[in-house]
PDB file of N, CA, C and O in Angstrom, chain B, residues numbered from 101:
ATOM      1  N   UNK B 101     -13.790  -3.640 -10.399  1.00  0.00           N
ATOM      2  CA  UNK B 101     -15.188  -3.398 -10.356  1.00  0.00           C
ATOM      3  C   UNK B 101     -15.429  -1.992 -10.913  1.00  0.00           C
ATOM      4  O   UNK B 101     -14.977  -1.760 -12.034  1.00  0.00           O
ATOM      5  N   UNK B 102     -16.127  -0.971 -10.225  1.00  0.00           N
ATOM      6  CA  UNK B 102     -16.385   0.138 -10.825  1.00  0.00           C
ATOM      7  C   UNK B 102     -15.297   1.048 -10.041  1.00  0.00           C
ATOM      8  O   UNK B 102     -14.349   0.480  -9.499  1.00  0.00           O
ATOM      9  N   UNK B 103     -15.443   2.630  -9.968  1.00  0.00           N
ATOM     10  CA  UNK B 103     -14.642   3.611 -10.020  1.00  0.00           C
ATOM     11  C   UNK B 103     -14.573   3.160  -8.131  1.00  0.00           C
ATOM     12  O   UNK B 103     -13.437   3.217  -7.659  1.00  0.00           O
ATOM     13  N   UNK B 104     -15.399   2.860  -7.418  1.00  0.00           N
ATOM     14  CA  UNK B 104     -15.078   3.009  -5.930  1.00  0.00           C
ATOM     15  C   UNK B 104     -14.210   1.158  -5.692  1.00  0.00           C
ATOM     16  O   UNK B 104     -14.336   0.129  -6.355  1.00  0.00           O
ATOM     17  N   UNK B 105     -13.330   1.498  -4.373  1.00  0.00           N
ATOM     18  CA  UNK B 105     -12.639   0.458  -4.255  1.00  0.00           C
ATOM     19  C   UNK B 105     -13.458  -0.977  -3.363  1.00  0.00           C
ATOM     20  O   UNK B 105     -14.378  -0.872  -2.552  1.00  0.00           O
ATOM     21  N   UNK B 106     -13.089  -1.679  -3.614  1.00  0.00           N
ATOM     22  CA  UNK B 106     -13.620  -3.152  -3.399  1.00  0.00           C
ATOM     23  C   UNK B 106     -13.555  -2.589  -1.836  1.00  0.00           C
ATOM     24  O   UNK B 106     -12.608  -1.883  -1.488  1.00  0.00           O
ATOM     25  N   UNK B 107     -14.761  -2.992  -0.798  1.00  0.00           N
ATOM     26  CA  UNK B 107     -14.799  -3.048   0.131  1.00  0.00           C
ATOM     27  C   UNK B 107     -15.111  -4.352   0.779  1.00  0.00           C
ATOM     28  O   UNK B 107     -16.236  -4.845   0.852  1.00  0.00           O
ATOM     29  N   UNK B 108     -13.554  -5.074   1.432  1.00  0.00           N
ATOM     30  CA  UNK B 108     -13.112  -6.406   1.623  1.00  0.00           C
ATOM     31  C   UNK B 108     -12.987  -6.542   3.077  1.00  0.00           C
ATOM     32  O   UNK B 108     -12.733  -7.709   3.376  1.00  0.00           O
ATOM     33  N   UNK B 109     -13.073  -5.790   4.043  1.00  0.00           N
ATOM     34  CA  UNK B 109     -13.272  -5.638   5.043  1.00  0.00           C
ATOM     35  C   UNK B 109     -14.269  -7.002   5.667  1.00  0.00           C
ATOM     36  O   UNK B 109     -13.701  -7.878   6.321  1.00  0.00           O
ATOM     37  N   UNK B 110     -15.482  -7.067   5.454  1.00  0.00           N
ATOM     38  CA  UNK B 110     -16.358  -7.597   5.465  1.00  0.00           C
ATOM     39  C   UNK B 110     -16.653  -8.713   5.196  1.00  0.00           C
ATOM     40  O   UNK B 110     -17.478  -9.205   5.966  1.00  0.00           O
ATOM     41  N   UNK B 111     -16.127  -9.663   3.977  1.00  0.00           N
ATOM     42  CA  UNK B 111     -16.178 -10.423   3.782  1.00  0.00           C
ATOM     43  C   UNK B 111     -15.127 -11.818   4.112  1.00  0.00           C
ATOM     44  O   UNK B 111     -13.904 -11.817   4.255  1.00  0.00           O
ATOM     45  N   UNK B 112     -16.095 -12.972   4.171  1.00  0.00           N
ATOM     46  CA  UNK B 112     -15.461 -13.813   4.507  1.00  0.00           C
ATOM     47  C   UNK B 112     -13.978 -14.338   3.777  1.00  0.00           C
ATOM     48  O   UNK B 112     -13.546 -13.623   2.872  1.00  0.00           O
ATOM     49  N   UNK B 113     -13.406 -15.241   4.054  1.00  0.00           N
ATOM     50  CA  UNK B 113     -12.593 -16.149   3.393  1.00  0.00           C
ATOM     51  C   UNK B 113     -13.150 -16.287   1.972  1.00  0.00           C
ATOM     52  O   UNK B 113     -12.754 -15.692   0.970  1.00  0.00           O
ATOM     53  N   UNK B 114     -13.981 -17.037   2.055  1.00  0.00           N
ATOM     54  CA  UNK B 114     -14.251 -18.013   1.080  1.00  0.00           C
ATOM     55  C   UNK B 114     -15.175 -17.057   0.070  1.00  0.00           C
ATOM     56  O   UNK B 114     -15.263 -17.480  -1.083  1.00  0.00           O
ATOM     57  N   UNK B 115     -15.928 -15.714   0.406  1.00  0.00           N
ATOM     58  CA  UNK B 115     -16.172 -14.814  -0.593  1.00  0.00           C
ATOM     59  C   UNK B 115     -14.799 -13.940  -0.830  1.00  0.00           C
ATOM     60  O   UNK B 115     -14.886 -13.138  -1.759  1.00  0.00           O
ATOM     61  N   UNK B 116     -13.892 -13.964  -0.324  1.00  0.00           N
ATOM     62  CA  UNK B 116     -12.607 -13.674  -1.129  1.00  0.00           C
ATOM     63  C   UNK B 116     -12.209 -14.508  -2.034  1.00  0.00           C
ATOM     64  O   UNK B 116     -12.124 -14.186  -3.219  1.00  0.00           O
ATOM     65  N   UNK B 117     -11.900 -15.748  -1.557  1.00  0.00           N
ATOM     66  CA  UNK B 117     -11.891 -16.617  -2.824  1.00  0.00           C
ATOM     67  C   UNK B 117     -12.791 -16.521  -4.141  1.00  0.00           C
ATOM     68  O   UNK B 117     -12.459 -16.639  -5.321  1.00  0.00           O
ATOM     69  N   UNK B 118     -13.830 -16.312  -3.657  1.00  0.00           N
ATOM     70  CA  UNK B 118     -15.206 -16.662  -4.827  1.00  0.00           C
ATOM     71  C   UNK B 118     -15.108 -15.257  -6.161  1.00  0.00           C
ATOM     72  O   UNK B 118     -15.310 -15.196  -7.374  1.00  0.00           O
ATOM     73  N   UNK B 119     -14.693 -14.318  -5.100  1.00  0.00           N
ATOM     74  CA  UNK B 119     -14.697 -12.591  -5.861  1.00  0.00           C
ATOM     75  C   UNK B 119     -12.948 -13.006  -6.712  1.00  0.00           C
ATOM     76  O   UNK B 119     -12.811 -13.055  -7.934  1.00  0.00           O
ATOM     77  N   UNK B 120     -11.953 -13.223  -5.825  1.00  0.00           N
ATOM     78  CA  UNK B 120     -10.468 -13.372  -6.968  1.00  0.00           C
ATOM     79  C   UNK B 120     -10.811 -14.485  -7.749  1.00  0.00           C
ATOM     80  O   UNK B 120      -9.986 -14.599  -8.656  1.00  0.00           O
ATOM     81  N   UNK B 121     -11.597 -15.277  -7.785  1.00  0.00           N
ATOM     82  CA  UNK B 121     -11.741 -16.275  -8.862  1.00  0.00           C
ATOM     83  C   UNK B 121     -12.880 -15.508 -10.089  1.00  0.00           C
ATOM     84  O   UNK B 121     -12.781 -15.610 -11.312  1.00  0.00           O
ATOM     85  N   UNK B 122     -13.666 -14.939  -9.511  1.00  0.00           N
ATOM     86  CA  UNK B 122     -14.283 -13.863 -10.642  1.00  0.00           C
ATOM     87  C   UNK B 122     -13.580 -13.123 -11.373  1.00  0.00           C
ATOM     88  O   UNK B 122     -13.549 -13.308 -12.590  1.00  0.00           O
ATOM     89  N   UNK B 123     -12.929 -12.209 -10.815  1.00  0.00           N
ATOM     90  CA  UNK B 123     -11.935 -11.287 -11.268  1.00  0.00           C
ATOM     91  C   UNK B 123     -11.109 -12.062 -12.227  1.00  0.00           C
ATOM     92  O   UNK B 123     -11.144 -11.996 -13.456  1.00  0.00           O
ATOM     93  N   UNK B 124     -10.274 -12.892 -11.386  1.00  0.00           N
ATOM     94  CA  UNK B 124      -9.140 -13.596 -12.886  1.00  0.00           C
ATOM     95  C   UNK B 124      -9.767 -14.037 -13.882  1.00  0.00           C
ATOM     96  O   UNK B 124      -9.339 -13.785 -15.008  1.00  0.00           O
ATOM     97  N   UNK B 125     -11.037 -14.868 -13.685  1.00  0.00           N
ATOM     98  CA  UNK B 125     -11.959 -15.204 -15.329  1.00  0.00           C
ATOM     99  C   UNK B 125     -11.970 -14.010 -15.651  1.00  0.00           C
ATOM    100  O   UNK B 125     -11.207 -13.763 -16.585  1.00  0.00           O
ATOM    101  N   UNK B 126     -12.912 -12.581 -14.984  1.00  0.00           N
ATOM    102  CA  UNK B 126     -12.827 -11.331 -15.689  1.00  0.00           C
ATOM    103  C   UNK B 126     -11.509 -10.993 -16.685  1.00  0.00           C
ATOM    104  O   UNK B 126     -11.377 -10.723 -17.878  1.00  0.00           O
ATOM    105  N   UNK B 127     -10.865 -11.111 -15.860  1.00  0.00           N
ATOM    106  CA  UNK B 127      -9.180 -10.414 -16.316  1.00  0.00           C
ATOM    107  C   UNK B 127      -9.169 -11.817 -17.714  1.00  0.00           C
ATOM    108  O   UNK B 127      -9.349 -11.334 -18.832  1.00  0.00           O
ATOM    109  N   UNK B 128      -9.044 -12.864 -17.703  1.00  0.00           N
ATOM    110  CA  UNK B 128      -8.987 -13.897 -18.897  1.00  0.00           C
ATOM    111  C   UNK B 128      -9.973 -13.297 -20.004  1.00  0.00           C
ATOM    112  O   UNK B 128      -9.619 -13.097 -21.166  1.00  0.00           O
ATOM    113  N   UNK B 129     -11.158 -13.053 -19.541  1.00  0.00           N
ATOM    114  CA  UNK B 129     -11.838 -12.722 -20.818  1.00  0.00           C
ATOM    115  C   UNK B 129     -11.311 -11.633 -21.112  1.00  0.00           C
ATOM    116  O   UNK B 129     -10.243 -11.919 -21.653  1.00  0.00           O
ATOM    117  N   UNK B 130     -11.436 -10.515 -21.072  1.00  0.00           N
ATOM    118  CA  UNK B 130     -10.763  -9.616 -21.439  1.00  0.00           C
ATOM    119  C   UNK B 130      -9.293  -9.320 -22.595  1.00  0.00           C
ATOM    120  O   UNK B 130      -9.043  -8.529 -23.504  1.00  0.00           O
ATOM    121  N   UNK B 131      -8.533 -10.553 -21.859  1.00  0.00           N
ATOM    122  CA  UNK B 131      -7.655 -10.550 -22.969  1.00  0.00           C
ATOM    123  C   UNK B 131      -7.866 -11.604 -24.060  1.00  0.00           C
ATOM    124  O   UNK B 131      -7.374 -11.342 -25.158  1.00  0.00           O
ATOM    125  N   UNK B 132      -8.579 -12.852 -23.904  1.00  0.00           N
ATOM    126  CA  UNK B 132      -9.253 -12.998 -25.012  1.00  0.00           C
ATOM    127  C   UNK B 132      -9.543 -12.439 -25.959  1.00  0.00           C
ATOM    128  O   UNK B 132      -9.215 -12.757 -27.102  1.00  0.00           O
ATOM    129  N   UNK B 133     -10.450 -11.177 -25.515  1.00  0.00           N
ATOM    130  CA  UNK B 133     -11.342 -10.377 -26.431  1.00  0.00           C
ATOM    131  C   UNK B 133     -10.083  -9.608 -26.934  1.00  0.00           C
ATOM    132  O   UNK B 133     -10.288  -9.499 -28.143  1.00  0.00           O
ATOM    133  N   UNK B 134      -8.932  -9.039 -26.661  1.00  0.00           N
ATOM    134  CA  UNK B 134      -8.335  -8.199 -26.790  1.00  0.00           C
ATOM    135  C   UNK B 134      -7.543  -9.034 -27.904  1.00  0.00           C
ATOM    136  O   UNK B 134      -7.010  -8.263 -28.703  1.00  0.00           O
ATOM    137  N   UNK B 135      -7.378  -9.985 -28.105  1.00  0.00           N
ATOM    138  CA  UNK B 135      -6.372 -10.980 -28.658  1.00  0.00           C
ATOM    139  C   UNK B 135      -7.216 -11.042 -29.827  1.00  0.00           C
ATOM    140  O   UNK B 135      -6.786 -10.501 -30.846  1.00  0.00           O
ATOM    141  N   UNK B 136      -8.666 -11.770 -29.866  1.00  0.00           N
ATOM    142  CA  UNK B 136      -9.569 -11.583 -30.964  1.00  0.00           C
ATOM    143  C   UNK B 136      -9.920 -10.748 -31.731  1.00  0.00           C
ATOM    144  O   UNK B 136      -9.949 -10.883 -32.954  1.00  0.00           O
ATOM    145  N   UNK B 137     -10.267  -9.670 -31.040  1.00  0.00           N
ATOM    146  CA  UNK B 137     -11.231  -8.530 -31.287  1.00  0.00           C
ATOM    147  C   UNK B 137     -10.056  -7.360 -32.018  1.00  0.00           C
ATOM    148  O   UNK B 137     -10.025  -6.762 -33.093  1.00  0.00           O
ATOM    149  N   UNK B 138      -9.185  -7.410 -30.856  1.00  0.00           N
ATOM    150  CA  UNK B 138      -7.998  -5.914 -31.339  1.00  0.00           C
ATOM    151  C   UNK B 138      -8.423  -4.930 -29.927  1.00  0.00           C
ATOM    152  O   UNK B 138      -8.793  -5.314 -28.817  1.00  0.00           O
ATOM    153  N   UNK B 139      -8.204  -3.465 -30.471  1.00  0.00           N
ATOM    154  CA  UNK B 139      -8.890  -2.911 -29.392  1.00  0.00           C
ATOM    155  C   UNK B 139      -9.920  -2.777 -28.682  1.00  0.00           C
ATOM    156  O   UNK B 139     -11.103  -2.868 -29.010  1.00  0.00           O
ATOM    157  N   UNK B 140      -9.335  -2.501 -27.440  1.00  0.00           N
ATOM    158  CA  UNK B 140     -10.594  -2.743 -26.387  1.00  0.00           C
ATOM    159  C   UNK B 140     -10.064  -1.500 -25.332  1.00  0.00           C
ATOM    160  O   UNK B 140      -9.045  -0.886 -25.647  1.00  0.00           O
ATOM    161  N   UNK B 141     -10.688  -1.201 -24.247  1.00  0.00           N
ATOM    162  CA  UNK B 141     -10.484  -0.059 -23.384  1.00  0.00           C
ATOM    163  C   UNK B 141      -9.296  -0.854 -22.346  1.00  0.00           C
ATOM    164  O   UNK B 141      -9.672  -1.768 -21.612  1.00  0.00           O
ATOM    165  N   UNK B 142      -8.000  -0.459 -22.363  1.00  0.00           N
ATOM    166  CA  UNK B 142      -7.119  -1.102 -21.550  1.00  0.00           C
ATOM    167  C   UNK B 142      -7.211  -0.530 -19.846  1.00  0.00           C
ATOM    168  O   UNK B 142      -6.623  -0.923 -18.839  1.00  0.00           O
ATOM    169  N   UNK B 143      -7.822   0.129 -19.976  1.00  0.00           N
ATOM    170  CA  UNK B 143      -7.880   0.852 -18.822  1.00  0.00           C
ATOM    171  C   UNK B 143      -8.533  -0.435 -17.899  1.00  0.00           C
ATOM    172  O   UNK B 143      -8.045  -0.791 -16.826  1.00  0.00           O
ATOM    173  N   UNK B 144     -10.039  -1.216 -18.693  1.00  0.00           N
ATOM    174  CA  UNK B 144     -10.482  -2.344 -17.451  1.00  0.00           C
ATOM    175  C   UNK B 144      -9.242  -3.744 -16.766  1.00  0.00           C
ATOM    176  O   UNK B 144      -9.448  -4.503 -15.818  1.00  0.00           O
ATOM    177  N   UNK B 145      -7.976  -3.661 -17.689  1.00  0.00           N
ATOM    178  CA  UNK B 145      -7.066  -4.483 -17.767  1.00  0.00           C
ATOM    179  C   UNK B 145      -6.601  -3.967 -16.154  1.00  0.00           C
ATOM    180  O   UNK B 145      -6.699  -4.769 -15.226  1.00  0.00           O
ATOM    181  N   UNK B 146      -6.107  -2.607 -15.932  1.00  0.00           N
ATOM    182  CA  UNK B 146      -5.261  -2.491 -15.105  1.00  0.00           C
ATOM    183  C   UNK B 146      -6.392  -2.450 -13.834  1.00  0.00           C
ATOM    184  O   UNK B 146      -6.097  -2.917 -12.734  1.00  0.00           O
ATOM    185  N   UNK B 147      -8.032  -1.696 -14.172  1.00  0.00           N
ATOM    186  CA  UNK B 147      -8.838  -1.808 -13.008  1.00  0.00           C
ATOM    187  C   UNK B 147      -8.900  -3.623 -12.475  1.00  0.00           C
ATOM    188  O   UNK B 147      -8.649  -3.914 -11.306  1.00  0.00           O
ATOM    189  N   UNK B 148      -9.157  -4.379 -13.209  1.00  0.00           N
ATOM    190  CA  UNK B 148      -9.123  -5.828 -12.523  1.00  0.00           C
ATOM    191  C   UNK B 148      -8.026  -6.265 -12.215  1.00  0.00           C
ATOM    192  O   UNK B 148      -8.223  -7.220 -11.464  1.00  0.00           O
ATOM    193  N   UNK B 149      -6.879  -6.093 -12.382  1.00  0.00           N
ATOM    194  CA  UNK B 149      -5.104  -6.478 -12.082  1.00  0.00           C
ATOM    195  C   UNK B 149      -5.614  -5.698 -10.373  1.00  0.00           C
ATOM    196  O   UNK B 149      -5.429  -6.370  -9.358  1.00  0.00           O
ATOM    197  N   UNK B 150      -6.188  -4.383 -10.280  1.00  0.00           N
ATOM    198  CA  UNK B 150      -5.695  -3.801  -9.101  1.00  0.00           C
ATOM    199  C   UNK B 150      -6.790  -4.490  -8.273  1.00  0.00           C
ATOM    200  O   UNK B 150      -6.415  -5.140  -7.296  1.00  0.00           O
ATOM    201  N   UNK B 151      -7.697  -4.443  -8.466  1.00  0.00           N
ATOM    202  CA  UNK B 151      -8.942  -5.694  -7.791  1.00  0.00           C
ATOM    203  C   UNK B 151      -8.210  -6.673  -7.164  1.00  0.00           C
ATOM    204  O   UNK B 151      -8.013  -6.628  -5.950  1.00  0.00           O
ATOM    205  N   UNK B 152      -7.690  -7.758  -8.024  1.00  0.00           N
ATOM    206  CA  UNK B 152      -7.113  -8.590  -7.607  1.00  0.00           C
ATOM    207  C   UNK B 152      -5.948  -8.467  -7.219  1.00  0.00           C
ATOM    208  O   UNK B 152      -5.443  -9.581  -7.357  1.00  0.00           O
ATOM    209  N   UNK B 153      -4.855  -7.444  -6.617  1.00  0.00           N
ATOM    210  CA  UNK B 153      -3.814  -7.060  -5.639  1.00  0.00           C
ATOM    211  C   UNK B 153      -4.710  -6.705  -4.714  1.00  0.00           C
ATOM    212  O   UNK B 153      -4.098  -6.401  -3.690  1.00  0.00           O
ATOM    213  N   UNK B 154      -5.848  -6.597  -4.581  1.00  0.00           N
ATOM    214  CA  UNK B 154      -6.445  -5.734  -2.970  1.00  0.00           C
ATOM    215  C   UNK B 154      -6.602  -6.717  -2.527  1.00  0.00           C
ATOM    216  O   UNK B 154      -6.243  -6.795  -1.352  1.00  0.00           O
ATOM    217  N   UNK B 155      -7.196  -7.983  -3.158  1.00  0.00           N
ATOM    218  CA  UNK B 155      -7.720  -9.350  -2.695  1.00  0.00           C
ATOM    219  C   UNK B 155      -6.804 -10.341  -2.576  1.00  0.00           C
ATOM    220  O   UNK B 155      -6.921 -11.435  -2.024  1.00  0.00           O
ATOM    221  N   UNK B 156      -5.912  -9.877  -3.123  1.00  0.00           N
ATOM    222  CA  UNK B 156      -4.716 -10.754  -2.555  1.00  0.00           C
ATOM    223  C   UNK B 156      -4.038  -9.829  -1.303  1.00  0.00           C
ATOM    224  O   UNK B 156      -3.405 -10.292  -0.355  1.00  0.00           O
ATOM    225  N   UNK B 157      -4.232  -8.914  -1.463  1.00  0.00           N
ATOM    226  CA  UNK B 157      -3.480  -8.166  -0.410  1.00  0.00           C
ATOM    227  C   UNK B 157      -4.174  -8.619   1.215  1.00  0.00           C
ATOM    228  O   UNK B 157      -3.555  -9.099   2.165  1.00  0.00           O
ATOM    229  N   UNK B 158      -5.709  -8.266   1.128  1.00  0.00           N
ATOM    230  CA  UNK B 158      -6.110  -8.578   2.046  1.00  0.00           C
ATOM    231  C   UNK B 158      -6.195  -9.689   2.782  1.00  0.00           C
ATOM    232  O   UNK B 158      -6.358  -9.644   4.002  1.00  0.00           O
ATOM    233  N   UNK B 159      -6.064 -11.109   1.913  1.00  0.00           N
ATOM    234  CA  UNK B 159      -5.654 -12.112   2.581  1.00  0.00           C
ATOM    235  C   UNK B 159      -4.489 -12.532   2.832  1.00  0.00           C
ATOM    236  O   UNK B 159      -4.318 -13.552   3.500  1.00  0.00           O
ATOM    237  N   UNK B 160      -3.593 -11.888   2.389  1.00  0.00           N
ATOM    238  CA  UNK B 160      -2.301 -11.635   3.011  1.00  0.00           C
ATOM    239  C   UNK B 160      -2.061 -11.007   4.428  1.00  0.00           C
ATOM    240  O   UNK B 160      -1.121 -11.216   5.195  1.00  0.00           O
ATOM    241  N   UNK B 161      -3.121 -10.205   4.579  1.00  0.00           N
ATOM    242  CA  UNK B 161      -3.154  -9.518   6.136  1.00  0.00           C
ATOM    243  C   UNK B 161      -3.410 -10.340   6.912  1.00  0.00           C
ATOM    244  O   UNK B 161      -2.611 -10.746   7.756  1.00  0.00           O
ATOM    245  N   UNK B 162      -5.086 -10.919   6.712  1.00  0.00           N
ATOM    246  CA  UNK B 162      -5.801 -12.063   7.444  1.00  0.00           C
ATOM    247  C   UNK B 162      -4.887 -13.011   7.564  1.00  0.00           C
ATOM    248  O   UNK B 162      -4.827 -13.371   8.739  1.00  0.00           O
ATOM    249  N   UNK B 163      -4.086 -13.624   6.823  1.00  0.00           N
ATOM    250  CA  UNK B 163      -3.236 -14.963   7.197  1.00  0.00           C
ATOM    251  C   UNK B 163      -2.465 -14.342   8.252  1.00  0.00           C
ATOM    252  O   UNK B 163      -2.561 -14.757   9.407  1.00  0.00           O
ATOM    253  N   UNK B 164      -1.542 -13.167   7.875  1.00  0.00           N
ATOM    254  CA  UNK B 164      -0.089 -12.955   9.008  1.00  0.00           C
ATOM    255  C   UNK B 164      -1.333 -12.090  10.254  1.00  0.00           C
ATOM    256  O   UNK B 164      -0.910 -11.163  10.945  1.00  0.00           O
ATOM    257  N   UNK B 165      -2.020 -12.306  10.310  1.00  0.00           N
ATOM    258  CA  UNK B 165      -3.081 -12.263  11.541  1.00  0.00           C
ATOM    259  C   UNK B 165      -2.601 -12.711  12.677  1.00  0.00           C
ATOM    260  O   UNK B 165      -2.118 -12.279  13.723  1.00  0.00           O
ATOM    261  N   UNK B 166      -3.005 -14.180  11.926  1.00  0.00           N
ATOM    262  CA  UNK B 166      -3.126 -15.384  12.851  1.00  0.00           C
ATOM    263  C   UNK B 166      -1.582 -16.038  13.182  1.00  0.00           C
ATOM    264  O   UNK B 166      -1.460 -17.018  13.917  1.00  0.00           O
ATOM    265  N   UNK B 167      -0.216 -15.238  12.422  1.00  0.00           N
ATOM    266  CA  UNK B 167       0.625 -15.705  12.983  1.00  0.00           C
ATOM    267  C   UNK B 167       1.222 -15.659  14.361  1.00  0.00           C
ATOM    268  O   UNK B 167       1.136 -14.495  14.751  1.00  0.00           O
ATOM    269  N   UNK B 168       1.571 -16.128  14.917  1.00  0.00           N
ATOM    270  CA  UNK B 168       2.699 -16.097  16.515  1.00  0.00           C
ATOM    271  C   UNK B 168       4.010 -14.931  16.063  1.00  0.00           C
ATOM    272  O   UNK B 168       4.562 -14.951  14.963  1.00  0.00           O
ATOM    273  N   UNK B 169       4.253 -14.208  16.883  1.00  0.00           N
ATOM    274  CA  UNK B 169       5.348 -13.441  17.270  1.00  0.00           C
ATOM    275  C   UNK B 169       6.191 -14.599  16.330  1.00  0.00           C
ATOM    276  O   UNK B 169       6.601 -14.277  15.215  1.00  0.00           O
ATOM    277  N   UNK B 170       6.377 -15.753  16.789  1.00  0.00           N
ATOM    278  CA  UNK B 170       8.214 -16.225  16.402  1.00  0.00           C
ATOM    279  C   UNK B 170       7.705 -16.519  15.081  1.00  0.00           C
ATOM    280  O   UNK B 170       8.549 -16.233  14.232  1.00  0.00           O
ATOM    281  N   UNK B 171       6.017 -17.256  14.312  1.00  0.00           N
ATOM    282  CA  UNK B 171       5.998 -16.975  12.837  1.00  0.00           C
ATOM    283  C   UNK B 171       6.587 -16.093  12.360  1.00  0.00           C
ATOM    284  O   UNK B 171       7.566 -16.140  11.615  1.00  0.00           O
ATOM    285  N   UNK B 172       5.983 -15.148  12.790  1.00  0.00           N
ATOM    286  CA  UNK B 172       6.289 -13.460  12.061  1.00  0.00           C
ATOM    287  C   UNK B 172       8.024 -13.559  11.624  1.00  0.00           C
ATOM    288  O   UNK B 172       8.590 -13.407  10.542  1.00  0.00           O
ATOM    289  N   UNK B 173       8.441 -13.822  12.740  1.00  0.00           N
ATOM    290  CA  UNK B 173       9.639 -13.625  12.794  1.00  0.00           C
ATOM    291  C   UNK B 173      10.777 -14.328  12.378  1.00  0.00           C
ATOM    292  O   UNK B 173      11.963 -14.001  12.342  1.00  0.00           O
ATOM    293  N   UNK B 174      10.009 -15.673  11.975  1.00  0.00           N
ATOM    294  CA  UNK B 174      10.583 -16.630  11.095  1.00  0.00           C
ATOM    295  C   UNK B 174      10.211 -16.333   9.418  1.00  0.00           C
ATOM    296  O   UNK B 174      11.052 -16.657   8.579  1.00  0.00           O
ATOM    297  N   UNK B 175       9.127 -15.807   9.060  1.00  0.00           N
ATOM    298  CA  UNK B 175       9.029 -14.918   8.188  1.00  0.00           C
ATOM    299  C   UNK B 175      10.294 -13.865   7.680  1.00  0.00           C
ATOM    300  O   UNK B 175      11.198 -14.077   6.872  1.00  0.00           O
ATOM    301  N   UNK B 176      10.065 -12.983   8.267  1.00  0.00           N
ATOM    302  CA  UNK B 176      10.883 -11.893   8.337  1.00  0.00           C
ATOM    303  C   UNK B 176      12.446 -11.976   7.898  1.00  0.00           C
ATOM    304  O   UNK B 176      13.088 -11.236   7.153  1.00  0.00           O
ATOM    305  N   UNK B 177      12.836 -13.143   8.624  1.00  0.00           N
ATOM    306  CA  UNK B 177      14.347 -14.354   8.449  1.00  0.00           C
ATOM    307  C   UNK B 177      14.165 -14.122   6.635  1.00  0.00           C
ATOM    308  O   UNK B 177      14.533 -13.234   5.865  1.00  0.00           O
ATOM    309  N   UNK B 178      13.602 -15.080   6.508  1.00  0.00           N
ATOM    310  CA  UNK B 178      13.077 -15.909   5.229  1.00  0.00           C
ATOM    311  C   UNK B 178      13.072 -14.693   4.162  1.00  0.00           C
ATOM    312  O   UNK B 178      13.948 -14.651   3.298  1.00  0.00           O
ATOM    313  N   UNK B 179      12.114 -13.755   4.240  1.00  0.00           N
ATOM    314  CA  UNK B 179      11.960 -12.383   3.200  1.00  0.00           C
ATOM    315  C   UNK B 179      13.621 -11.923   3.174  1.00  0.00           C
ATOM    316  O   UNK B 179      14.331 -12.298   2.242  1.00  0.00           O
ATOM    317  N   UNK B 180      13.975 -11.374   3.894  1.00  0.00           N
ATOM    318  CA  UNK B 180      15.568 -10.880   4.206  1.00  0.00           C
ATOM    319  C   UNK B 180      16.501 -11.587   3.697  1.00  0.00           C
ATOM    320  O   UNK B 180      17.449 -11.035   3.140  1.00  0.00           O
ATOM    321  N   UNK B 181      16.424 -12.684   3.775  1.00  0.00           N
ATOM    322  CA  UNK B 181      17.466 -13.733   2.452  1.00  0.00           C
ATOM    323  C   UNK B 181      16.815 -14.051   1.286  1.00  0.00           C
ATOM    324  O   UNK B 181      17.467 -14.601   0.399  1.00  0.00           O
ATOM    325  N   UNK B 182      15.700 -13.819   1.127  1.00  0.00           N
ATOM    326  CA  UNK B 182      15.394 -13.877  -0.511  1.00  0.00           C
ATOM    327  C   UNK B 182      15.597 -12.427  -0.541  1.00  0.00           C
ATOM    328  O   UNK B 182      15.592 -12.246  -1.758  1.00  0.00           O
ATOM    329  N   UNK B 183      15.773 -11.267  -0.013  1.00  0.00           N
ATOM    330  CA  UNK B 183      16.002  -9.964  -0.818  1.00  0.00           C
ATOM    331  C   UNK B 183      17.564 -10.084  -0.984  1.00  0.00           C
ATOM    332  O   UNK B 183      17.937  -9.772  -2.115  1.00  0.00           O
ATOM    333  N   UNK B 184      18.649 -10.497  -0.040  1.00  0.00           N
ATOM    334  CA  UNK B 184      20.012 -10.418  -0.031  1.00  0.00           C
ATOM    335  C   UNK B 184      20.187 -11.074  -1.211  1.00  0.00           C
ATOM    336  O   UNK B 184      20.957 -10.418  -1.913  1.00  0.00           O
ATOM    337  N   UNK B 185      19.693 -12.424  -1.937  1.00  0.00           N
ATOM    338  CA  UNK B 185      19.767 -13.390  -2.464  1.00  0.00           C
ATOM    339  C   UNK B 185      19.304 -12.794  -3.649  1.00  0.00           C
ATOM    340  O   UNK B 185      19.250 -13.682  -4.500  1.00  0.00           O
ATOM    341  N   UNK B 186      19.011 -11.917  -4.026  1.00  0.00           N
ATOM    342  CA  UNK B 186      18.128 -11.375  -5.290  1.00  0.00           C
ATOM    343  C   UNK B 186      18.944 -10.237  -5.743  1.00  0.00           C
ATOM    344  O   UNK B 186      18.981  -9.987  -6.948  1.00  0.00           O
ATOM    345  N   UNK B 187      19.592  -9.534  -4.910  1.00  0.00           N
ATOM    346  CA  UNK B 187      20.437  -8.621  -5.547  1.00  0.00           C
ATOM    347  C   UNK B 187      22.178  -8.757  -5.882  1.00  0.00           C
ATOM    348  O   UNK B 187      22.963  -7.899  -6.286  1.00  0.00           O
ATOM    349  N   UNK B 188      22.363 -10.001  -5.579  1.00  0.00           N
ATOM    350  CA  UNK B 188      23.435 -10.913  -6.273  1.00  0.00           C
ATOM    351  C   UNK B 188      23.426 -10.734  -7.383  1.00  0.00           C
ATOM    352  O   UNK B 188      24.197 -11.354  -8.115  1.00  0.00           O
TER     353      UNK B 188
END
């Protein structure tokens, strides 16, 4: 969006959805134009990439919210062998 950060606090589910589905068309056109056109200001490339890590980030919080202690912790299992498993 502009120079201040997305304030996501507030909003529902489903206007998270509605705003990361904006953003990625944003982010698509963009390289469209960039593909067509040639240069363009790359700088809006990395502002909508970080948009959409906040909005993914934040519903990443909201979900492990609502998990149970032993989710979490069956999680946690799971991350820890895909990192062991990755540096093979």
């Amino acid at each position: 969006m502009t120079k201040n950060k997305l304030n996501l606090t507030g909003l529902s589910e489903d206007e998270l959805d509605s705003q990361l589905t904006v953003l990625e068309n944003d982010l698509h056109k963009l390289q469209f134009e960039k593909n067509i056109r040639g240069a363009t200001d790359n700088s809006e490339f990395k502002k909508k990439r970080r948009d959409i890590a906040r909005i993914l980030t934040e519903s990443t919080k909201r979900e492990l919210a609502t998990f149970t202690p032993e989710d979490l912790e069956s999680r946690s299992r799971i991350r820890a062998r895909r990192a062991r498993n990755k540096k093979k």
